[in-house]
C-alpha positions in Angstrom: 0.0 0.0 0.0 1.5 3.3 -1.0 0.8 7.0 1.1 1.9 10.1 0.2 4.1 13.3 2.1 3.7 16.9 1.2 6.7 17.8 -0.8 8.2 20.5 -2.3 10.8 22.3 -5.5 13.6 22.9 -3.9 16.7 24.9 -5.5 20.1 24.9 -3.4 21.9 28.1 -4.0 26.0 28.2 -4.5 27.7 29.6 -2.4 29.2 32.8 -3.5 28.1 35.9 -5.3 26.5 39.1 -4.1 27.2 40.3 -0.4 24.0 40.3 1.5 23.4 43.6 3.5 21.9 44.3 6.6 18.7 45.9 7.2 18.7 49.6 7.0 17.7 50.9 10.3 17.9 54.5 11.7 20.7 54.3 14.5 21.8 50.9 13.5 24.9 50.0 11.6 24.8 48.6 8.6 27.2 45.2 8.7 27.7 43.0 5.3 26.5 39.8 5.6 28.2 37.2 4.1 26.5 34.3 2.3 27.0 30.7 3.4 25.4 27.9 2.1 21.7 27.9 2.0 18.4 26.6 1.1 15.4 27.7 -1.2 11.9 26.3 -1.0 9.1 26.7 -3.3 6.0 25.6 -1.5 2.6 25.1 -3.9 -0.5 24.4 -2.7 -0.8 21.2 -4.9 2.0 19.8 -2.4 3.2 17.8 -5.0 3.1 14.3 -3.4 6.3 11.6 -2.8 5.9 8.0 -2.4 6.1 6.5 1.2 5.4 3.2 2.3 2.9 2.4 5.4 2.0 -1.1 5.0 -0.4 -2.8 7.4 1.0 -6.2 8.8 2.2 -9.0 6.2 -0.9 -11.8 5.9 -1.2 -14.8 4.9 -3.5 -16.0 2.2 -6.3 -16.7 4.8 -5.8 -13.6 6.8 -6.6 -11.6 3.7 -9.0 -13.8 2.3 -11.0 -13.0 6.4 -10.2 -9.1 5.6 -11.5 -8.7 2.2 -14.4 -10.9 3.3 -15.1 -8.4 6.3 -14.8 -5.3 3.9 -17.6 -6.6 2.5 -20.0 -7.3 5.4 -19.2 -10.8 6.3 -19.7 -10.8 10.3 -16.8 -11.6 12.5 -18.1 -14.4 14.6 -19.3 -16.4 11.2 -15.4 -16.1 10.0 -14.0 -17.1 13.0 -16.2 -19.6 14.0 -19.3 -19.9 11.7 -20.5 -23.1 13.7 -21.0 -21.3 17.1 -23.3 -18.2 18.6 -22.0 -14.8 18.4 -19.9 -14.6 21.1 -21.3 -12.3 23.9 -19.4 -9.0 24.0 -17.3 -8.7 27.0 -13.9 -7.7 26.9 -10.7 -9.6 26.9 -8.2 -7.6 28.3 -7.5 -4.7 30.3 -5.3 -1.6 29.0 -3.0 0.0 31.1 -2.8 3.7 29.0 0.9 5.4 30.1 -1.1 8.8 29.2 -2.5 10.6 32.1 -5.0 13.2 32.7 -5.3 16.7 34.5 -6.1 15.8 38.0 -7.9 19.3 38.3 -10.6 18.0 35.8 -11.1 15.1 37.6 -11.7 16.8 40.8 -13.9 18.9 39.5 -15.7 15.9 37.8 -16.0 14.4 42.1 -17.1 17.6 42.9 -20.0 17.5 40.1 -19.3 19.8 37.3 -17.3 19.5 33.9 -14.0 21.8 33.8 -13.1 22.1 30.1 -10.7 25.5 28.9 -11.9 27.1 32.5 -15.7 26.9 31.9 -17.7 25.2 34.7 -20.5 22.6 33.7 -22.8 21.0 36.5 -23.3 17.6 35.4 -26.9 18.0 36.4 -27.5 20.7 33.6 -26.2 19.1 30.9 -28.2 17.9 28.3 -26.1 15.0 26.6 -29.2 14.6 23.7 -28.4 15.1 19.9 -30.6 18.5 19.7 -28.3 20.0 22.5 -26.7 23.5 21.4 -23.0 23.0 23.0 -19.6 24.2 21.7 -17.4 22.1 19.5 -14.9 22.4 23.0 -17.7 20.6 25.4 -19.0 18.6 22.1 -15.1 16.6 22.4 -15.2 16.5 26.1 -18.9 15.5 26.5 -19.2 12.2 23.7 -15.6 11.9 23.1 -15.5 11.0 27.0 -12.0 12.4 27.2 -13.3 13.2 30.7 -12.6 9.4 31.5 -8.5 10.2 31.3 -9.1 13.0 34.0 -10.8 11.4 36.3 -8.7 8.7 36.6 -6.0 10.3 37.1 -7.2 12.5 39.8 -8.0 9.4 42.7 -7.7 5.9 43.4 -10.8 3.8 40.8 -13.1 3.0 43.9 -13.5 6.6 44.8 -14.3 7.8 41.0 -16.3 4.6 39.6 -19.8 6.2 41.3 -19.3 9.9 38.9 -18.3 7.6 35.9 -21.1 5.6 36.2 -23.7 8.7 36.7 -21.9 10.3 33.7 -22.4 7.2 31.6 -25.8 6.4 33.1 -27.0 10.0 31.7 -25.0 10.0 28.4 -26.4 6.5 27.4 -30.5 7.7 27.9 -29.7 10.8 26.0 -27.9 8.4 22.9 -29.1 4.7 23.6 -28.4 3.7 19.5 -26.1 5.2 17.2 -28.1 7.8 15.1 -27.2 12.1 14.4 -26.0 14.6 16.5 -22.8 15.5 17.7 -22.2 12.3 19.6 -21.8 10.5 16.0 -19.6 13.0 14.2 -16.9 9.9 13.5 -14.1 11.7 15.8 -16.2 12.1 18.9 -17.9 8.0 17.9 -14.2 6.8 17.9 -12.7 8.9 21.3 -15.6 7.6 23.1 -14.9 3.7 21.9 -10.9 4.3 23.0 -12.3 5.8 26.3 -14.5 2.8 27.0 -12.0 0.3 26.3 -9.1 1.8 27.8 -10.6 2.7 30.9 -13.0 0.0 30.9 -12.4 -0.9 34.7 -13.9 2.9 35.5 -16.9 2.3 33.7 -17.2 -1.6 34.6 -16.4 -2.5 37.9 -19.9 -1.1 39.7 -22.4 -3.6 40.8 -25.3 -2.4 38.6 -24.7 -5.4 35.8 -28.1 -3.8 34.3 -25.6 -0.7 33.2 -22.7 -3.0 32.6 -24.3 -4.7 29.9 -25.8 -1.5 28.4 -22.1 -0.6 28.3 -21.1 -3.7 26.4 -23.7 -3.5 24.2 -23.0 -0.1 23.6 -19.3 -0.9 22.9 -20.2 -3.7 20.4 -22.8 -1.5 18.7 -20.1 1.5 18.4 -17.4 -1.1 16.7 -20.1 -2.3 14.1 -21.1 1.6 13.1 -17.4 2.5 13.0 -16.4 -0.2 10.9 -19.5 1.7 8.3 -18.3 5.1 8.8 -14.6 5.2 9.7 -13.3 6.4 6.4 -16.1 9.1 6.2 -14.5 11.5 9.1 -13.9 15.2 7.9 -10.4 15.3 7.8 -7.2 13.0 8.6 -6.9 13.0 12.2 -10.9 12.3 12.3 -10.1 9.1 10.4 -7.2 8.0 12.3 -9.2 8.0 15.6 -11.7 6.2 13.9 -9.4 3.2 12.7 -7.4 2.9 15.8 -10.9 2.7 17.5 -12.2 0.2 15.1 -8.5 -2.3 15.8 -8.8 -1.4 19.1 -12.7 -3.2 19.3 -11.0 -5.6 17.0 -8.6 -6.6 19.6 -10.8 -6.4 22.5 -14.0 -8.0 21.7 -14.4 -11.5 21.0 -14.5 -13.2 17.6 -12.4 -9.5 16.7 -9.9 -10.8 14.5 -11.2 -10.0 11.1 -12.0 -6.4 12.4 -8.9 -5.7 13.5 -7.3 -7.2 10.1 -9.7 -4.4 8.3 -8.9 -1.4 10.9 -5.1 -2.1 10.3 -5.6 -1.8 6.6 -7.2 1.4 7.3 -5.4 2.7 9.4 -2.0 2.4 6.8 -4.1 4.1 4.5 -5.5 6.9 6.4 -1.8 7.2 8.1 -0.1 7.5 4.8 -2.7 9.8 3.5 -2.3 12.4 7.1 1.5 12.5 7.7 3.8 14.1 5.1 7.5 13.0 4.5 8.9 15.6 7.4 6.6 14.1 10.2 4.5 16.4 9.8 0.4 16.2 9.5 -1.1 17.9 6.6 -3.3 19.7 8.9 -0.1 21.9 10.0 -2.0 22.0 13.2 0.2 20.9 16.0 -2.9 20.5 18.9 -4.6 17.9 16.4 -0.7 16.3 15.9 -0.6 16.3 19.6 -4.0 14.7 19.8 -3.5 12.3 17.0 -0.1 11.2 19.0 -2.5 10.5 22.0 -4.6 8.0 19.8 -1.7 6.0 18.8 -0.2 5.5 21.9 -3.4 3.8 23.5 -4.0 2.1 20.5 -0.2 0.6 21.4 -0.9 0.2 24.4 -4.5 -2.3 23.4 -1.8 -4.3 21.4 0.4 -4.8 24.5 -2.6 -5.6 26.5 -3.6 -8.1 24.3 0.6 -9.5 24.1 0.4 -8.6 20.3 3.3 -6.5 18.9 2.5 -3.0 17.9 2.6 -2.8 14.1 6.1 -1.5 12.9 4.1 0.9 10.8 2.5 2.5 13.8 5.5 2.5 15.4 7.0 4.5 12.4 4.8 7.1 12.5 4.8 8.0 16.0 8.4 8.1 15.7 7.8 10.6 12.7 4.9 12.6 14.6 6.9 13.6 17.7 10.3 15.8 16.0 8.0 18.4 14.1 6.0 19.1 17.4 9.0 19.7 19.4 10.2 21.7 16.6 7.3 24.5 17.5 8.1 24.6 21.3 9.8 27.8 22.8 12.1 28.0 25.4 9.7 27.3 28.3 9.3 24.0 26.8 5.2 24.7 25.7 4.0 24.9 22.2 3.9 28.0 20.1 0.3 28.9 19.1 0.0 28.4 15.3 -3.4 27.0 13.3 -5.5 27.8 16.0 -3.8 25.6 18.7 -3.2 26.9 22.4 0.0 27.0 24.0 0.3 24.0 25.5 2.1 23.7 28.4 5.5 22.4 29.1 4.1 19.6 31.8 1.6 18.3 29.4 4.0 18.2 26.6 6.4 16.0 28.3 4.3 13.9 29.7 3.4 13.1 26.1 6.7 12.4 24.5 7.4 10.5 27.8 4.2 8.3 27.2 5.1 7.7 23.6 8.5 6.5 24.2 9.9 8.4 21.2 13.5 10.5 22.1 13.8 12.8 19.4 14.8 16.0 18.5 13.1 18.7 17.2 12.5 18.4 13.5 15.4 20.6 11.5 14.3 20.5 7.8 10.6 21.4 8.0 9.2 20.6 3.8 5.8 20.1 4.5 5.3 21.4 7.9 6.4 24.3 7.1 7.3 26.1 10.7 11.3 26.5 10.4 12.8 27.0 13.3 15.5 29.4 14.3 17.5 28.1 17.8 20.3 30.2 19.1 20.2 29.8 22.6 18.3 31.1 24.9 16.8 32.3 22.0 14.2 30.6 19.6 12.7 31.8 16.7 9.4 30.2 14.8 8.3 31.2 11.6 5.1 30.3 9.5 7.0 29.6 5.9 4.7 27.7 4.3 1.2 28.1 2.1 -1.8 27.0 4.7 -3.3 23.7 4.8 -5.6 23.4 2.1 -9.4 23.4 2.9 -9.8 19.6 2.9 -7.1 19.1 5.3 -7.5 22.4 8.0 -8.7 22.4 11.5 -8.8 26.0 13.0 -7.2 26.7 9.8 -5.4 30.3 10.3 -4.2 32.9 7.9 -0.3 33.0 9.9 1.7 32.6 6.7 5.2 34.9 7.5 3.8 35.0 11.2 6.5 33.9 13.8 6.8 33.9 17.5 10.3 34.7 19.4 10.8 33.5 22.7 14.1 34.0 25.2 14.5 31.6 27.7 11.5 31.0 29.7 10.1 34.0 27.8 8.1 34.5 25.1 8.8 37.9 23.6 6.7 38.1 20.3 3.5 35.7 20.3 0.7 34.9 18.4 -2.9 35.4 20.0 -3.9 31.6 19.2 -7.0 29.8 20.7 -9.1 29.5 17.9 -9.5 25.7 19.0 -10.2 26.5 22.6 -13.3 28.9 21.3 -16.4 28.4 23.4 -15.1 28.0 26.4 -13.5 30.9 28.1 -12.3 32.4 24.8 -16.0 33.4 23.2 -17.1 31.7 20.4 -17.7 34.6 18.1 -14.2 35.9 18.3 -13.3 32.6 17.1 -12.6 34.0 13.5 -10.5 37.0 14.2 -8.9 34.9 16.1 -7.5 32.7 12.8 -7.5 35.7 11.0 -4.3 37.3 9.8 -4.2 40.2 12.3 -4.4 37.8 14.8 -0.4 37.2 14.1 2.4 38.4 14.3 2.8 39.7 10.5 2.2 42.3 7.9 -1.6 42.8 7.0 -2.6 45.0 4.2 -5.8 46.7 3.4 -7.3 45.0 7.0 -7.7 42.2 5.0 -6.4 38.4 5.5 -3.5 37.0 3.3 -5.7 33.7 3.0 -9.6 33.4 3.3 -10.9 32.5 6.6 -14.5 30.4 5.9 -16.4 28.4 9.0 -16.1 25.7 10.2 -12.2 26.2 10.3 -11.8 25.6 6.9 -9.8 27.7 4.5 -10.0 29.4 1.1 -8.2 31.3 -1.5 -5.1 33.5 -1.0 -1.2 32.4 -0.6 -0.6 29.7 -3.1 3.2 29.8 -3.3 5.9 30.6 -0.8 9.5 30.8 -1.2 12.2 30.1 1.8 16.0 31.0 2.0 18.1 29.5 5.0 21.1 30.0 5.7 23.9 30.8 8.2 26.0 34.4 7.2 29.1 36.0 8.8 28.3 39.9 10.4 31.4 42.2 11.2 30.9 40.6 15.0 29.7 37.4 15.1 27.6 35.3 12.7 23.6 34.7 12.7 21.1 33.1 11.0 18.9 34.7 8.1 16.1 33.3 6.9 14.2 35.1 4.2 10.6 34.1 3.0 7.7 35.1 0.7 4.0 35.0 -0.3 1.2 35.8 -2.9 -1.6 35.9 -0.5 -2.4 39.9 -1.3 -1.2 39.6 -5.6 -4.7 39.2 -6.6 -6.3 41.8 -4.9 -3.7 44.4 -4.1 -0.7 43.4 -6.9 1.8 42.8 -4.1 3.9 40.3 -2.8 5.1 40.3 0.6 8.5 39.5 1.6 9.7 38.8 5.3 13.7 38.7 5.9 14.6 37.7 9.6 18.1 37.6 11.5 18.9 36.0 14.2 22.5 36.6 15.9 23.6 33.3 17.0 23.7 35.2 20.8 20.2 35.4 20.7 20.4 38.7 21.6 19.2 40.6 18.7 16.5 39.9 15.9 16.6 42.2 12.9 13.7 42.1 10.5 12.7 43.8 7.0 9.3 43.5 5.8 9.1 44.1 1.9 6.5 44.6 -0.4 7.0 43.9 -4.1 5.3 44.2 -7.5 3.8 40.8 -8.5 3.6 42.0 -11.9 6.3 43.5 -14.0 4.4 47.4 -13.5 3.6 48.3 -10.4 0.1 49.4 -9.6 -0.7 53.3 -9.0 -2.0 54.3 -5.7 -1.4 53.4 -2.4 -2.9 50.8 0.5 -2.9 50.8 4.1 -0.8 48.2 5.7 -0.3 47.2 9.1 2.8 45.2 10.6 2.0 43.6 14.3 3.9 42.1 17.0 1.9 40.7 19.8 3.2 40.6 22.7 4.2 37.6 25.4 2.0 37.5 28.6 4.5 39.0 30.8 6.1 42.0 29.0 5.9 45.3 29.9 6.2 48.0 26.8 6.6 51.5 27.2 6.6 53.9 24.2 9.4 56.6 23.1 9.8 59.7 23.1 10.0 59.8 19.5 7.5 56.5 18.7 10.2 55.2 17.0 10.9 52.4 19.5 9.5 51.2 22.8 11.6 48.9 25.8 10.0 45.8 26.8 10.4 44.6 30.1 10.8 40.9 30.9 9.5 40.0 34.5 12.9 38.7 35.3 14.3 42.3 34.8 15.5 41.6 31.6 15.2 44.9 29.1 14.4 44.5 25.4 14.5 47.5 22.9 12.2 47.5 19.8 12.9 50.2 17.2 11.7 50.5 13.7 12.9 52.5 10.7 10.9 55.2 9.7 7.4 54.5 10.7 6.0 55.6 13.7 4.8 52.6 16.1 2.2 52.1 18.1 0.9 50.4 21.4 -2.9 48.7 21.0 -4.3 46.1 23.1 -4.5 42.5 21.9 -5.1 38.9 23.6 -3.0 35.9 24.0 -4.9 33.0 25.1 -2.7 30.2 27.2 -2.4 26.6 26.9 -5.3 25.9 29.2 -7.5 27.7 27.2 -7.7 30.9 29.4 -7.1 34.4 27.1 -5.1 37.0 28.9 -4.9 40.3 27.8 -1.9 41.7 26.2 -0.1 44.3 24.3 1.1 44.4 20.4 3.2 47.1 18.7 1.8 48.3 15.4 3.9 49.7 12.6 0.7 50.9 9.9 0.3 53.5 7.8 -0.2 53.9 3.7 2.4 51.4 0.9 2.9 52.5 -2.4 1.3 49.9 -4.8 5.1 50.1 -6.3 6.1 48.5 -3.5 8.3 49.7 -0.1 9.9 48.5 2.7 9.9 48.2 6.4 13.0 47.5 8.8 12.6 46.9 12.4 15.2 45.5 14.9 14.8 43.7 18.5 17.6 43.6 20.9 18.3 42.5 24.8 20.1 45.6 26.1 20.7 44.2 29.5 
């Protein structure tokens, strides 16, 4: 079985020729910058595809005659033993999950209320039925039963088996046979089925056997309408919780076999058809990477609980999943927010990677994935240098191309506002499109207008088709850096210009120079002019104070730490923004804004960042 990667024209530069030069800025010398090797990238929207392999498990000749015969409708128990009753379901192993949940939302499940992104929900009130108007946040925590994680982790079983039961009790009145509503949106269908088998002995172990066989009957039920619908989930990560539900039944239940033979052949597929050559999902969203991680670890660990070996192909990928997250994590260890994602924290990140028993590092050639990172310790840089997802593949799907965050050390300097996935919660739904929009980011916005098209239901349209990307390490008068320069034809169409982003980074992490350019994209430049607006949002914790002569402002780190931003011959400003954290709580913050009125015949725009002391 073949799958396909996101890939890319790539063009390697000699080494040689012109002398780069420094960014003009008022009060800053100019230093030639001397060209080392380096990299160009031309990214297309097409992602022109390159052969991978994820193969399910080698068969034998009866072992594929059992799957084919399953793909088309065959029952499991007559395949595996077509002279006996259906087995009754009941399950054959417990799972031991290495993930763990936040104990806070466990407590607060004891103490009777939901807890999801900081929003309180008395079990009581809610109303679990398929007509229930709930945000797509509660909608994942309600019928996904992601719940079931927290509340284990947050006591010993006896004391939390009474509020799983009541939760389960309720849930299973309000949805007693697969049919429409949120519950049987394919992703929730299959988080629910991994809850219920992996923490089966929350769910199982109370004396009412009336509920414990509406829970098997449930479970069985589940597997047979997953093994319908599994390839008709939304996007990639949809399908892959779907098929590692539907092996994860087939390993559980009895008389399984032949539906785990089918879920591992769907799985390969739907694996091949997600991950791109770098590791990276073609969602470029690193919260639905992170999730997708999460499915494939307790899907390894249902093998192990059933002494079966994990499939090298699952194995493989995990292995390929983990380096391009850690390749968007700052210096405090959390993720950056890009496509809508929070900024997970550092705890919940490492508790991952620990549970999935991958030791990488973070990815350094991003093709697909597009986020290059920048490292120069303490300093780390994270830019957006690729087109967006394309509609069929985005999930909070954002318009950040050029964006990037800068952290130093534990903090992050230059964010991006983020959340879009934790909208409805604390974060209100109907901010949830400027919140993917590009003014949302740190980047260069002209005519108030998004560089891609942001449509519902966190889907994408037309804008930046092509982006080009330049690496590499150059030599200043005092020490060397790291430029990386990068464009897009998001605003061609509409406004005839091309925007250009170069970034350098000293390799003391102690200064950031930037120039944002705007080009013709024809060969005449259009008459007239268009505002523009360049934004830096600011981290959590910084302090910024305006010159004298709004041509700078110092930012003030909470460990004393003193940052000056200046620009080149704009005046800047100080306007309020939000940043919203990786629990899903927005914070208010600041953002400096460069704006004012670009020639349609293009211009330019230098700014600089540098620790002063």
């Amino acid at each position: 079985m073949n799958a396909h990667s996101l890939g890319l024209k790539r063009e390697t530069r000699e080494n040689g020729g012109e002398a780069q030069r420094a960014l003009p800025l008022d009060n800053v010398a100019e230093e030639s910058l001397v060209s080392d090797e380096g990299r160009t990238e031309d990214l297309t929207p097409d992602r022109a595809l390159v052969v991978t392999d994820f193969d399910p498990p080698a068969l034998s000749a009866s072992e594929r005659f059992m799957r084919m015969a399953y793909r088309m409708g065959v029952s499991g128990s007559t395949l595996v033993s077509p002279f006996r009753k259906p087995a009754r379901p009941k399950l054959l192993a417990t799972v031991e999950s290495p993930l763990r949940g936040e104990p806070a939302a466990g407590t607060a499940l004891r103490a009777g209320h939901f807890y999801i992104y900081g929003v309180k929900a008395p079990i009581a009130q809610v109303d679990f039925g398929p007509t229930a108007k709930i945000t797509p946040p509660f909608e994942r925590v309600l019928h996904g039963f992601t719940w079931l994680r927290d509340l284990e982790a947050c006591a010993p079983r006896p004391q939390c088996t009474a509020v799983a039961e009541r939760v389960l009790t309720s849930w299973l009145a309000a949805n007693p046979k697969p049919g429409k509503g949120p519950a049987w949106k394919v992703e929730y269908a299959a988080l629910r089925q991994l809850g219920w088998l992996v923490h089966a002995p929350l769910i199982l172990s109370g004396k009412d056997k009336a509920l414990r066989q509406k829970v098997l009957s449930a479970i069985e039920s589940t597997a047979r309408w997953l093994d319908r619908n599994a390839s008709r989930a939304p996007d990639g990560h949809g399908e892959v919780a779907a098929w590692c539900a539907t092996i994860a039944a087939g390993l559980l239940l009895p008389e399984g076999k032949p539906r785990r033979l089918f879920g591992e052949a769907g799985l390969a597929r739907a694996l091949g058809e997600l991950v791109g050559d770098d590791g990276g999902a073609l969602s470029r969203n690193p919260l639905a990477q992170l999730q997708t991680i999460e499915n494939l670890i307790e899907l390894s660990a249902c093998y192990r609980a059933t002494r079966r070996d994990v499939p090298e192909a699952v194995e493989t990928v995990l292995a390929m999943l983990v380096p391009p997250l850690l390749a968007v994590t700052h210096g405090d260890g959390g993720l950056g927010s890009w496509q809508g994602a929070t900024a997970v924290t550092a705890d919940r990140l490492a508790a991952l990677i620990e549970a999935s028993g991958v030791r990488a590092r973070p990815l350094k050639e991003a093709r697909g994935w597009g986020y290059q990172r920048l490292s120069a310790k303490p300093a780390v840089l994270q830019v957006d240098a690729a087109p967006p997802a394309l509609a069929r593949h985005a999930r909070n799907g954002c318009a950040s191309t050029l964006a990037f965050e800068f952290s130093h050390g534990d903090y992050r300097l230059i964010v991006n506002c983020g959340g879009a996935a934790a909208a409805g919660g604390q974060v209100p739904s109907r901010i949830e499109q400027g919140l993917r929009a590009t003014a949302a980011h740190s980047t260069l916005v002209l005519g108030d207008a998004n560089s891609t098209a942001v449509l519902l239901d966190g889907k994408l349209g037309n804008g930046v088709s092509e982006v080009e990307v330049d690496v590499r390490a150059v030599q200043l008068d005092n020490g060397g850096a790291r430029r990386l320069e990068a464009s897009h034809d998001g605003y061609a169409s509409r406004f005839g210009l091309m925007h250009k982003r170069i970034l350098l980074l000293r390799d003391d992490g102690s200064e950031l120079r930037g120039e944002d350019v705007l080009l013709p994209s024809g060969r005449k430049g259009k008459r007239g002019k268009v505002p523009y607006a360049i934004r830096f949002h600011l981290g959590r914790h910084v302090e910024a104070t305006l010159s004298d002569n709004k041509r700078g402002a110092s930012l003030l780190l909470p460990d004393g730490a003193l940052w000056q931003f200046v620009t080149g011959a704009e005046e800047l400003e100080i306007e309020e923004s939000m940043w919203v954290d990786g629990n899903g709580r927005p914070h208010p913050v600041q953002q400096l804004v460069i704006q004012g009125l670009a020639s349609r015949g293009g211009g330019n725009f230098a700014w600089l960042l540098k620790k002063m002391g």
